[in-house]
PQR file of N, CA, C, O and H, with PARSE charges and radii, in Angstrom:
ATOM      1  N   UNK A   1      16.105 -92.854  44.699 -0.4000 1.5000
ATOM      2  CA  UNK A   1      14.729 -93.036  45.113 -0.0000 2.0000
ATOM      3  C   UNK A   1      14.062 -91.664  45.175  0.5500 1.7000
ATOM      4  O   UNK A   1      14.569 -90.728  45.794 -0.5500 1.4000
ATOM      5  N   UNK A   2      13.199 -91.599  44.680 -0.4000 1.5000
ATOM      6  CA  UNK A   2      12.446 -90.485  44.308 -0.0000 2.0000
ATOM      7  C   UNK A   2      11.141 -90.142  46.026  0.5500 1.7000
ATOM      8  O   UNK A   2      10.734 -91.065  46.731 -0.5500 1.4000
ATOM      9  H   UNK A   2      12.787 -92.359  44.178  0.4000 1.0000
ATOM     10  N   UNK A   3      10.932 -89.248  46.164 -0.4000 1.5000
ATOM     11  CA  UNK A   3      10.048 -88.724  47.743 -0.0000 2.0000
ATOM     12  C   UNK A   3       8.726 -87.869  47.547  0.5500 1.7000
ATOM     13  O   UNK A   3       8.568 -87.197  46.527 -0.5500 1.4000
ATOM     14  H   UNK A   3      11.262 -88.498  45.591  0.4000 1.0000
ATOM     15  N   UNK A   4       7.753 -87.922  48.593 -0.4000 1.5000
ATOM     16  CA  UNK A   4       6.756 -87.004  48.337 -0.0000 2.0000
ATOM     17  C   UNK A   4       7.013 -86.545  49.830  0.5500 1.7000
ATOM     18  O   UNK A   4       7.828 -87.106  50.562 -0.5500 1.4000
ATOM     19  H   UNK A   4       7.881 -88.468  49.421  0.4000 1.0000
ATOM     20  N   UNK A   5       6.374 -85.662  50.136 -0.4000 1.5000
ATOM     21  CA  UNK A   5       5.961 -84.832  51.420 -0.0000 2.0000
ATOM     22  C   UNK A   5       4.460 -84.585  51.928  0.5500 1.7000
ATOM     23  O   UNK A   5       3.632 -84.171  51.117 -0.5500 1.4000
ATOM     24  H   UNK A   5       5.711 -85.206  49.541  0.4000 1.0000
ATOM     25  N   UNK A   6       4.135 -84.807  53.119 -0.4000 1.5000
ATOM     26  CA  UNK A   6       2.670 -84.608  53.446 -0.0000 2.0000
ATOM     27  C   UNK A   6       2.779 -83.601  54.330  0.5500 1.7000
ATOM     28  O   UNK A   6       3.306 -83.767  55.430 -0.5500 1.4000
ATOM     29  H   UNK A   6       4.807 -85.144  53.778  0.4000 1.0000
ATOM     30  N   UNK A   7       2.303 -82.498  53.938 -0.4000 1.5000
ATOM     31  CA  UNK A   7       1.529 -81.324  55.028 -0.0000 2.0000
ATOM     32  C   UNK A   7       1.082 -81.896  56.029  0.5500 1.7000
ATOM     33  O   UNK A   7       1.494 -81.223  56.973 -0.5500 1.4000
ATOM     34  H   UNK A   7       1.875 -82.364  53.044  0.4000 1.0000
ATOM     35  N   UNK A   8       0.404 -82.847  56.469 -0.4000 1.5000
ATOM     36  CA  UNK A   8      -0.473 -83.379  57.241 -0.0000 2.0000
ATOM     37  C   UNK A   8       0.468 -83.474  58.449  0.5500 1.7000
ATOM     38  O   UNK A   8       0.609 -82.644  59.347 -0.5500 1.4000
ATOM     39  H   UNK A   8       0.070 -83.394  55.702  0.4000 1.0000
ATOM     40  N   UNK A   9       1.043 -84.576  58.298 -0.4000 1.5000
ATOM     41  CA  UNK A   9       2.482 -85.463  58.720 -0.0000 2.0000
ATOM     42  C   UNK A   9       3.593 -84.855  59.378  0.5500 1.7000
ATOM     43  O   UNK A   9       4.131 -84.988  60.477 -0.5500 1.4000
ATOM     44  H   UNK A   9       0.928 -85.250  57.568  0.4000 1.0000
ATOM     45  N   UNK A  10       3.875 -83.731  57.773 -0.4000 1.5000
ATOM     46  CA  UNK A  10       5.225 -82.807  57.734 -0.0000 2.0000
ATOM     47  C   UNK A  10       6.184 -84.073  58.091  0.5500 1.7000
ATOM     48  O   UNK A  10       6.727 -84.210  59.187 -0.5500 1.4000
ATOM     49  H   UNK A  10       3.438 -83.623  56.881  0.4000 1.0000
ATOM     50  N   UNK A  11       6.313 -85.013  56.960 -0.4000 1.5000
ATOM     51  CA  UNK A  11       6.980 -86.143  56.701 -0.0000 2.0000
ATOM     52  C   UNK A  11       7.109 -86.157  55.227  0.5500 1.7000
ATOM     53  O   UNK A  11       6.486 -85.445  54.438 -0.5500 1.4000
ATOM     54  H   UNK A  11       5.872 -84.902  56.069  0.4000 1.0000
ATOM     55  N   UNK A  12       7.965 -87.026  54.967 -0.4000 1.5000
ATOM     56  CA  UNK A  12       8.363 -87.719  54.004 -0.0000 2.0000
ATOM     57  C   UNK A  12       8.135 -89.064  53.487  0.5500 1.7000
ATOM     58  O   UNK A  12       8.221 -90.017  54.262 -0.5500 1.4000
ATOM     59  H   UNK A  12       8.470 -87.604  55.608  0.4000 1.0000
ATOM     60  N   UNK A  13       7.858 -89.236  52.273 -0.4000 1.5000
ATOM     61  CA  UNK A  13       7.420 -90.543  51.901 -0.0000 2.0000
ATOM     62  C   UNK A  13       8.018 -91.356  50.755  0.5500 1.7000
ATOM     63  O   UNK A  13       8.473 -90.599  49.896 -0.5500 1.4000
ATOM     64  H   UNK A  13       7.788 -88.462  51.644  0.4000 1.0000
ATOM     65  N   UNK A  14       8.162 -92.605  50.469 -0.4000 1.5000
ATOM     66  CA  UNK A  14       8.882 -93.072  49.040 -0.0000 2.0000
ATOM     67  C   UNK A  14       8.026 -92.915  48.054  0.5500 1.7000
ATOM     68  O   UNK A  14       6.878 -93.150  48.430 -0.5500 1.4000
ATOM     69  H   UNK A  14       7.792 -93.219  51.166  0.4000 1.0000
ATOM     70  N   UNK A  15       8.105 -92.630  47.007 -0.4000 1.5000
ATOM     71  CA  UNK A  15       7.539 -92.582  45.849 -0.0000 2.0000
ATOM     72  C   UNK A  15       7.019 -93.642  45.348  0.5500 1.7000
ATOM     73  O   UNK A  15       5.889 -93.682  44.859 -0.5500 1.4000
ATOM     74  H   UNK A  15       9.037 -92.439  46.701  0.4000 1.0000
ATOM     75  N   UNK A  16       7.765 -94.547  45.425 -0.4000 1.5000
ATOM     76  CA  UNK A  16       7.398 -95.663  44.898 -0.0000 2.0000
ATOM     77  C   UNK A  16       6.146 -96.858  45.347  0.5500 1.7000
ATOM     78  O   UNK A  16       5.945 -97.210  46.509 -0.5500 1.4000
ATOM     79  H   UNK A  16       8.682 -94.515  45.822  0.4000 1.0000
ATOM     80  N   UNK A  17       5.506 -97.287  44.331 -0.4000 1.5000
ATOM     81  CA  UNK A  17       4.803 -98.109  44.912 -0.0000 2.0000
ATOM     82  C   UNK A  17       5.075 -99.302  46.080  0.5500 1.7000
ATOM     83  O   UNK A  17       4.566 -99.436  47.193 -0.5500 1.4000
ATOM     84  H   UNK A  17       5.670 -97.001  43.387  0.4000 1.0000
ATOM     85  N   UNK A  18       6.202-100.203  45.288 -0.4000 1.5000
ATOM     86  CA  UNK A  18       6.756-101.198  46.568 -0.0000 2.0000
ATOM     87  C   UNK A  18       6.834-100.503  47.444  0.5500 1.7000
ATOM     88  O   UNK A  18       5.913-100.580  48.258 -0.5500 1.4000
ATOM     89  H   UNK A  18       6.615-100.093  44.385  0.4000 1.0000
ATOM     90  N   UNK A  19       7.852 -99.580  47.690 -0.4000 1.5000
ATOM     91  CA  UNK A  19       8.166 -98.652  48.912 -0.0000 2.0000
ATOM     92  C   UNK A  19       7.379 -98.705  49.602  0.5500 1.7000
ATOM     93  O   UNK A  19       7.374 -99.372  50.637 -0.5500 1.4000
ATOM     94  H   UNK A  19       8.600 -99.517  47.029  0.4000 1.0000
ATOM     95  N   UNK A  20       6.215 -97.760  49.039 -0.4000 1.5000
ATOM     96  CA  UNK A  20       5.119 -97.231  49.874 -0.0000 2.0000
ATOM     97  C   UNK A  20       4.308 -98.415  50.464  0.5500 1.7000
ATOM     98  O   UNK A  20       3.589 -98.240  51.447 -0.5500 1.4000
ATOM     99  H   UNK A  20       6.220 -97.218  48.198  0.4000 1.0000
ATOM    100  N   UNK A  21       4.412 -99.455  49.940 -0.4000 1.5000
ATOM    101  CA  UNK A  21       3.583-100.580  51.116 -0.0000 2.0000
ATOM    102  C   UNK A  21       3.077-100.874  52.066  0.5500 1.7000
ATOM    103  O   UNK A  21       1.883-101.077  52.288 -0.5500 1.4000
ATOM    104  H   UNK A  21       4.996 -99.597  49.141  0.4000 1.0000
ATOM    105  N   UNK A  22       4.570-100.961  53.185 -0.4000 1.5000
ATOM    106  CA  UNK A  22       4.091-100.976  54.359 -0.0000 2.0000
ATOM    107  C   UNK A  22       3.302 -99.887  54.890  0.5500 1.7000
ATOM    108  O   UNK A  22       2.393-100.142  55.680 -0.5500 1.4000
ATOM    109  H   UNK A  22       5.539-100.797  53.004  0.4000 1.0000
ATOM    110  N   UNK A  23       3.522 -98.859  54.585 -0.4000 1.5000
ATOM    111  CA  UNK A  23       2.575 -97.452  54.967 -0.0000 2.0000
ATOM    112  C   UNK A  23       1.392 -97.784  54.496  0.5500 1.7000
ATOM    113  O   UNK A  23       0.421 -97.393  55.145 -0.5500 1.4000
ATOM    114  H   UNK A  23       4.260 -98.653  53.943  0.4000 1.0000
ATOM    115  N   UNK A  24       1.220 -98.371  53.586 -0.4000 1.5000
ATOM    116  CA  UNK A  24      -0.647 -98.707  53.094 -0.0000 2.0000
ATOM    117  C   UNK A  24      -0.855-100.004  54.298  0.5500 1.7000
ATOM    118  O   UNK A  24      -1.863 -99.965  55.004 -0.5500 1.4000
ATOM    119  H   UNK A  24       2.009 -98.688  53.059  0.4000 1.0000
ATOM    120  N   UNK A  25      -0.094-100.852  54.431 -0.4000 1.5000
ATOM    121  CA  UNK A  25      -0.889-101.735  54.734 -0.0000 2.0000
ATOM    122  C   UNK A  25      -0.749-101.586  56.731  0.5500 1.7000
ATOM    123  O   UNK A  25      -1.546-102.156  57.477 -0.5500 1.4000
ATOM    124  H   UNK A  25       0.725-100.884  53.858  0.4000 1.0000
ATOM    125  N   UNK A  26       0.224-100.858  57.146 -0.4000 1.5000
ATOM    126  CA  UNK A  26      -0.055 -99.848  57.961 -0.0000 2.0000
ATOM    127  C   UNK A  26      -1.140 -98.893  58.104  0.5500 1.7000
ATOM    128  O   UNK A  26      -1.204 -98.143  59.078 -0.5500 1.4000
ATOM    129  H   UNK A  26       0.871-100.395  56.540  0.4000 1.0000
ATOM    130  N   UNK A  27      -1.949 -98.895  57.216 -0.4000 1.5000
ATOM    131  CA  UNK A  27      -2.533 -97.506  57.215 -0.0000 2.0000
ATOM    132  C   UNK A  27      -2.122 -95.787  57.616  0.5500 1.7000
ATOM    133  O   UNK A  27      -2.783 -94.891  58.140 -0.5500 1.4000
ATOM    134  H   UNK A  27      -1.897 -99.504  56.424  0.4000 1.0000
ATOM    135  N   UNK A  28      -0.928 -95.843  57.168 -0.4000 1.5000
ATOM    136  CA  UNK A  28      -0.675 -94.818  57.674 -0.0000 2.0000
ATOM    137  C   UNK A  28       0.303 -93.994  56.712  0.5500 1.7000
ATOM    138  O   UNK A  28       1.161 -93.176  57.042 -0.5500 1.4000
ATOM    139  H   UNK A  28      -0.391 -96.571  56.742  0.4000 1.0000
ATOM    140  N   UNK A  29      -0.049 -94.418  55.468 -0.4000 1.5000
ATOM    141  CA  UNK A  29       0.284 -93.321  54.047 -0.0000 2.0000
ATOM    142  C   UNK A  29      -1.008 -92.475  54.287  0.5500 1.7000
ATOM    143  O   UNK A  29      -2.131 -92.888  54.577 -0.5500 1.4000
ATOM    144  H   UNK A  29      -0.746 -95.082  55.199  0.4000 1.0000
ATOM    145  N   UNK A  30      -0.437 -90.761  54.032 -0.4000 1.5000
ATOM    146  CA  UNK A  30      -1.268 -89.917  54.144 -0.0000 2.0000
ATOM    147  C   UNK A  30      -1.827 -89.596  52.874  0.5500 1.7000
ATOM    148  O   UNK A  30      -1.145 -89.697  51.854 -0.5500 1.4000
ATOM    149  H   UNK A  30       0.475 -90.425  53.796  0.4000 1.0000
ATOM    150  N   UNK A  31      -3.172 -89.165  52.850 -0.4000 1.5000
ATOM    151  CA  UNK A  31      -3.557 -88.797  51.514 -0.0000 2.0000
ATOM    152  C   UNK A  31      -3.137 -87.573  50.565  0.5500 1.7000
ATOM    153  O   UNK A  31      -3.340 -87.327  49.377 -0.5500 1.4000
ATOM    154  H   UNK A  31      -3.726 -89.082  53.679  0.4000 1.0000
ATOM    155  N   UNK A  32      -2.448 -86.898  51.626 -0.4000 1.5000
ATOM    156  CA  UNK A  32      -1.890 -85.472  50.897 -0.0000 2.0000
ATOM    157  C   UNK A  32      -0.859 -85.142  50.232  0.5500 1.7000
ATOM    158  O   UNK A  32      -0.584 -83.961  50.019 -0.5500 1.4000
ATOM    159  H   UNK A  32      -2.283 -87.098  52.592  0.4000 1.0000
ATOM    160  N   UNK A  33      -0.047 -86.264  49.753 -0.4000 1.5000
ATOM    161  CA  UNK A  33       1.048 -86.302  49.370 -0.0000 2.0000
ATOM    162  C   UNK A  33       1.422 -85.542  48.232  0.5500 1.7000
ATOM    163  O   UNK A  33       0.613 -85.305  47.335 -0.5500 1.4000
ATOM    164  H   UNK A  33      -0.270 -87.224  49.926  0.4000 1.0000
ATOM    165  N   UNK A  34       2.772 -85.085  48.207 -0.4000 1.5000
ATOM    166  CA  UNK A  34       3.184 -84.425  47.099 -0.0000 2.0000
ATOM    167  C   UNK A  34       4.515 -84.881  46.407  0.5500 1.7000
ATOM    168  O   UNK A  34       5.325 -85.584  47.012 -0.5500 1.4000
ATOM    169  H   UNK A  34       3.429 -85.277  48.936  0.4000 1.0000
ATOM    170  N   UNK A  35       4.727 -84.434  45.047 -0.4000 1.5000
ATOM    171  CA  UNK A  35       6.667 -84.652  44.713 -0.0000 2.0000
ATOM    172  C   UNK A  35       7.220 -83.666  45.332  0.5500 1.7000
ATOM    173  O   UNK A  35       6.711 -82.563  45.535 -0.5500 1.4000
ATOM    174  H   UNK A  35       4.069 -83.862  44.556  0.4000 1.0000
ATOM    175  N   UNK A  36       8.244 -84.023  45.638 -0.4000 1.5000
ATOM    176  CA  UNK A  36       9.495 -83.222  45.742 -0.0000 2.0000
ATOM    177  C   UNK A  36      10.453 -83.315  45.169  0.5500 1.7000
ATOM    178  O   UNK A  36      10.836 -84.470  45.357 -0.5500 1.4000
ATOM    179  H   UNK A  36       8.657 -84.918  45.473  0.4000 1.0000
ATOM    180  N   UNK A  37      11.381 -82.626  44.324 -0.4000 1.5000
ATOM    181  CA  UNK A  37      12.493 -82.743  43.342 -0.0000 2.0000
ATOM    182  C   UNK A  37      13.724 -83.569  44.462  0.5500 1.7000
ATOM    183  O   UNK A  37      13.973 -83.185  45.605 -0.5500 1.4000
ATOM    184  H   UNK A  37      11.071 -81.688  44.171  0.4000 1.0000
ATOM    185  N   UNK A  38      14.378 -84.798  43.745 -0.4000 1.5000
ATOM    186  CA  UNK A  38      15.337 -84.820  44.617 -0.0000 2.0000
ATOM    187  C   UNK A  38      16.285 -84.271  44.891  0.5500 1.7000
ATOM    188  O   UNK A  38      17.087 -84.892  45.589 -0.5500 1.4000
ATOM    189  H   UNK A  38      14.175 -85.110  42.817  0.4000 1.0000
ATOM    190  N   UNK A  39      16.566 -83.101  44.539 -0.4000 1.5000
ATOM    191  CA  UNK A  39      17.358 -81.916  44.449 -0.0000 2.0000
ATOM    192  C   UNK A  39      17.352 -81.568  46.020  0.5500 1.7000
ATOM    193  O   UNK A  39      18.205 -81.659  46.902 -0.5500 1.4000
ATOM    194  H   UNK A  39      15.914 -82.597  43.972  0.4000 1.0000
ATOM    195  N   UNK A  40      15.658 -81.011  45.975 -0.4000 1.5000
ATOM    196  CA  UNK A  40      15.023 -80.108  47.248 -0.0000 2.0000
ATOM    197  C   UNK A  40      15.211 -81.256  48.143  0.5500 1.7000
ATOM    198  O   UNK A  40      15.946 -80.766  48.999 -0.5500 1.4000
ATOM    199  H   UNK A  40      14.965 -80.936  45.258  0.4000 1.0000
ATOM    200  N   UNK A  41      15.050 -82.227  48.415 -0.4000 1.5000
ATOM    201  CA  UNK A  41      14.865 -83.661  49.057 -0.0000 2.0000
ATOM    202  C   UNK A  41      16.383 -83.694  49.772  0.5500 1.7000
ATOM    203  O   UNK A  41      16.478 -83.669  50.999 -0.5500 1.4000
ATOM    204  H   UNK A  41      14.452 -82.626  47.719  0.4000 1.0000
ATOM    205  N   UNK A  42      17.472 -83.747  48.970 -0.4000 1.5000
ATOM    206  CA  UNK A  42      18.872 -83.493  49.722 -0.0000 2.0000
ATOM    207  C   UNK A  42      18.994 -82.475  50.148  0.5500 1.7000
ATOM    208  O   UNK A  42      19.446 -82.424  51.292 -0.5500 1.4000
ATOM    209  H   UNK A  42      17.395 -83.768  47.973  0.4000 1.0000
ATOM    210  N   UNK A  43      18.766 -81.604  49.676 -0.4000 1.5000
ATOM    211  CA  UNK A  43      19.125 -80.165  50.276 -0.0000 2.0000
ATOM    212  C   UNK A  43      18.524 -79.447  51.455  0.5500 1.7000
ATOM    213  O   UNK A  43      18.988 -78.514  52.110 -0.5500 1.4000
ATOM    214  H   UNK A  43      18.399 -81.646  48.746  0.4000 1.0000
ATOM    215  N   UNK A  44      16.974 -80.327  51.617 -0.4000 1.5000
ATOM    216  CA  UNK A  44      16.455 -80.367  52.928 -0.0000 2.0000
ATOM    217  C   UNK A  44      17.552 -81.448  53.665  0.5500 1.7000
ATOM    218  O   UNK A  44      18.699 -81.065  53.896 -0.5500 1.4000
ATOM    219  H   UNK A  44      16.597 -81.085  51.084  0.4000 1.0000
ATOM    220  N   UNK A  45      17.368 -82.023  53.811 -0.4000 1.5000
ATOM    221  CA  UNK A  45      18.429 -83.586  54.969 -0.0000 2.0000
ATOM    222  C   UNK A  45      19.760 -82.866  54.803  0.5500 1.7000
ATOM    223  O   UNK A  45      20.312 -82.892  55.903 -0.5500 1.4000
ATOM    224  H   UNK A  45      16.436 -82.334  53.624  0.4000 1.0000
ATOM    225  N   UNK A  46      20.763 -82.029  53.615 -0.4000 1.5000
ATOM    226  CA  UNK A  46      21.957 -81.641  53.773 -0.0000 2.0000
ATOM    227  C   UNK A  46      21.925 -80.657  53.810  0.5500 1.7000
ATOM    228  O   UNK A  46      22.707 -80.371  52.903 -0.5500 1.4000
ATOM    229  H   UNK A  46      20.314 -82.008  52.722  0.4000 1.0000
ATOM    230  N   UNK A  47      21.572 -79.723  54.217 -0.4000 1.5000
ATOM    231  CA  UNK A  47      21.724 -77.996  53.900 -0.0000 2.0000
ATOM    232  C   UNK A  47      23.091 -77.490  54.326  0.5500 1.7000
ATOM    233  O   UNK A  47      23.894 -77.870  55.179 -0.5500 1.4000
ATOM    234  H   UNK A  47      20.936 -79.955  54.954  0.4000 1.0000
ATOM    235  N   UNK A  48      23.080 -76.391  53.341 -0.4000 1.5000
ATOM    236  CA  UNK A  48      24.416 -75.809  53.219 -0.0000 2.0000
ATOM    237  C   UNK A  48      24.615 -74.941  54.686  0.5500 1.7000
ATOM    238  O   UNK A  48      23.721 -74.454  55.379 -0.5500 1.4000
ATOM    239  H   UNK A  48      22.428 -76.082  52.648  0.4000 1.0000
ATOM    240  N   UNK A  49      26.143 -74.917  54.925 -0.4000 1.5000
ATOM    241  CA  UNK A  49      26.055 -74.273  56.409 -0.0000 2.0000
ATOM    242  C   UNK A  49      25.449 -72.834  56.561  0.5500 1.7000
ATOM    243  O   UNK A  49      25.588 -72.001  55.665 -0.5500 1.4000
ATOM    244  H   UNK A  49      26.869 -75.312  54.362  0.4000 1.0000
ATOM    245  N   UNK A  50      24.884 -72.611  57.533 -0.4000 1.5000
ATOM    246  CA  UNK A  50      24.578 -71.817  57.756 -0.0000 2.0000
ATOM    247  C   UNK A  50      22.620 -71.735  57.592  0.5500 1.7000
ATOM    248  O   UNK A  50      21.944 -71.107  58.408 -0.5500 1.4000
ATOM    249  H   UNK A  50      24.772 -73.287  58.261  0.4000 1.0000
ATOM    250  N   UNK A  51      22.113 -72.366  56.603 -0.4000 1.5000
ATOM    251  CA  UNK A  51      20.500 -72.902  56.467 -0.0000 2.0000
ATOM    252  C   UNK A  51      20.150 -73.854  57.146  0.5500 1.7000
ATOM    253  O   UNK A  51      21.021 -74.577  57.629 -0.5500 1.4000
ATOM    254  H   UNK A  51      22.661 -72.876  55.940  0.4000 1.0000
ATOM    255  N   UNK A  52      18.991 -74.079  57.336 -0.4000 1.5000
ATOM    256  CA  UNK A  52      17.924 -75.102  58.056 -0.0000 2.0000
ATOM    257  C   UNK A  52      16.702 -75.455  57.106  0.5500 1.7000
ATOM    258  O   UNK A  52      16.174 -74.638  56.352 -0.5500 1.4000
ATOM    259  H   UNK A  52      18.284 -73.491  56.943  0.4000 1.0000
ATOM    260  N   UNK A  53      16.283 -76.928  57.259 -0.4000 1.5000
ATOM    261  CA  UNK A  53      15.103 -76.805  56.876 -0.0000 2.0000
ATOM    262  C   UNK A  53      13.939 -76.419  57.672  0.5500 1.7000
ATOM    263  O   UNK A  53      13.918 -76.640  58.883 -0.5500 1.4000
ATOM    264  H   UNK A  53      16.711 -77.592  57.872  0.4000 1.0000
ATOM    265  N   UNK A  54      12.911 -75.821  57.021 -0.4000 1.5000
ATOM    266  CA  UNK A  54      11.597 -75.245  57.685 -0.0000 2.0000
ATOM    267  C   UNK A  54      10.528 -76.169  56.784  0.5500 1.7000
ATOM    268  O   UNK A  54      10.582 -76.450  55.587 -0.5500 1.4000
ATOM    269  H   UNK A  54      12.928 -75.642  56.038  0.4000 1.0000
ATOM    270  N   UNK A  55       9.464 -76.567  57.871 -0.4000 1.5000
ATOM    271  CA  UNK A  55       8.496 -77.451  56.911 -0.0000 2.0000
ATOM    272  C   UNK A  55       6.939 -76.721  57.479  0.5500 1.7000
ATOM    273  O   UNK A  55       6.333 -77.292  58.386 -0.5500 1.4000
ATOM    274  H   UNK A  55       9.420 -76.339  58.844  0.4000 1.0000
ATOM    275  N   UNK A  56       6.455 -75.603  56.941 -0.4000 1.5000
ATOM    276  CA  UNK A  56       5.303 -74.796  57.035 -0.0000 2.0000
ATOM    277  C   UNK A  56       4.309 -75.290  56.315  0.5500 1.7000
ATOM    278  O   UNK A  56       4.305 -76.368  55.721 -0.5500 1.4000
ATOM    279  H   UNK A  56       6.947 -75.140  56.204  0.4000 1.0000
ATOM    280  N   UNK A  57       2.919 -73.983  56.406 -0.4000 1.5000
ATOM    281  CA  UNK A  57       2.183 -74.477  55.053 -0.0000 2.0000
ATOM    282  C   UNK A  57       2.802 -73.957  53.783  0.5500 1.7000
ATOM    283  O   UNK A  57       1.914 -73.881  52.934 -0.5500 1.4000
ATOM    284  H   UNK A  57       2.922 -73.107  56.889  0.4000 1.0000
ATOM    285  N   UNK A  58       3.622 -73.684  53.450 -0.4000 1.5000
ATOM    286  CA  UNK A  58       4.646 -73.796  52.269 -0.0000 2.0000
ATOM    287  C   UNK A  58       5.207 -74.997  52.145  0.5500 1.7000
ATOM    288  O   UNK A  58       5.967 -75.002  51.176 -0.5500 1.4000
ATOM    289  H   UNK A  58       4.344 -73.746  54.140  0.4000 1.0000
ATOM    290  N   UNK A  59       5.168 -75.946  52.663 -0.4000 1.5000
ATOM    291  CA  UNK A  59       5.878 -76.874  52.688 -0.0000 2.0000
ATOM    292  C   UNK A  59       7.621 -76.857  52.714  0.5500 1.7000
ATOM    293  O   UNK A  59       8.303 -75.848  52.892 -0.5500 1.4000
ATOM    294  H   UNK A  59       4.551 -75.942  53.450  0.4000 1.0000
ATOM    295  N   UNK A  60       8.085 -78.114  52.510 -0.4000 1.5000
ATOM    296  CA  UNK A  60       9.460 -78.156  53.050 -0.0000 2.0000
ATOM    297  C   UNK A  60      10.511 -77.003  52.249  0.5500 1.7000
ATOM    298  O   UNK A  60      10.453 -76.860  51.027 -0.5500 1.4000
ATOM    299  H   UNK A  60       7.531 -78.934  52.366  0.4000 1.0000
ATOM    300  N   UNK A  61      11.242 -76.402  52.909 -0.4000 1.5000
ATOM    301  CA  UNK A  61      12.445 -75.315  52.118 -0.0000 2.0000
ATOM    302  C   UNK A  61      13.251 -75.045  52.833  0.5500 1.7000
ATOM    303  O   UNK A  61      12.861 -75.267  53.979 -0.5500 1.4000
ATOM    304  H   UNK A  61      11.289 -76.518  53.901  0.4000 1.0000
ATOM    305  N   UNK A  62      14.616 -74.512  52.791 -0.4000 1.5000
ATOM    306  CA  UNK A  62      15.761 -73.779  53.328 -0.0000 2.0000
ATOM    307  C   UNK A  62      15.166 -72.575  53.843  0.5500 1.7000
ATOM    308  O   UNK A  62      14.123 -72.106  53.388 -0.5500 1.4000
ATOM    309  H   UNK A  62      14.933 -74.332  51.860  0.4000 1.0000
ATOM    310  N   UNK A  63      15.803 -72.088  54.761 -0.4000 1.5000
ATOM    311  CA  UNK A  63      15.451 -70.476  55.363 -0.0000 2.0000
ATOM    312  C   UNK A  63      17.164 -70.787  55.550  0.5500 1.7000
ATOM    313  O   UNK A  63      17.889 -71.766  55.373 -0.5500 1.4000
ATOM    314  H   UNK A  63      16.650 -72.469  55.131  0.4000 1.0000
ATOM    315  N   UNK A  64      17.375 -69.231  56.056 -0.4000 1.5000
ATOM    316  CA  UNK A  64      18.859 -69.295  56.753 -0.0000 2.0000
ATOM    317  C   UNK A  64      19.720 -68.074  56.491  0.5500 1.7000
ATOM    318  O   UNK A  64      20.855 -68.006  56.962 -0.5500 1.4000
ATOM    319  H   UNK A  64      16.786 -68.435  56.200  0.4000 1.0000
TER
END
């Protein structure tokens, strides 16, 4: 499953249309959304020991 990220939020979102549903009909998909590689997407949620994720106005990344 593929993800976007909102600055707004500093959340995560499904890519996908079905996915994203309930958040629309919630109202509460943000308009700022972006991709994120699912690469960066695990590696934020698993980081290698010793890193953290940081979610700035850079958006989401490893520091560490």
């Amino acid at each position: 499953m593929s993800y976007l990220y909102s600055m707004k939020t500093k959340g995560f979102y499904p890519a996908g249309e079905e996915e994203q549903q309930p958040y629309i009909e919630a109202a509460t998909l943000p308009d700022d959304r972006q991709a994120i590689s699912d690469e960066d997407y695990a590696a934020f949620f698993n980081p290698p020991d010793g890193c953290y994720g940081v979610f700035d106005e850079a958006g989401p990344y490893l520091d560490g």
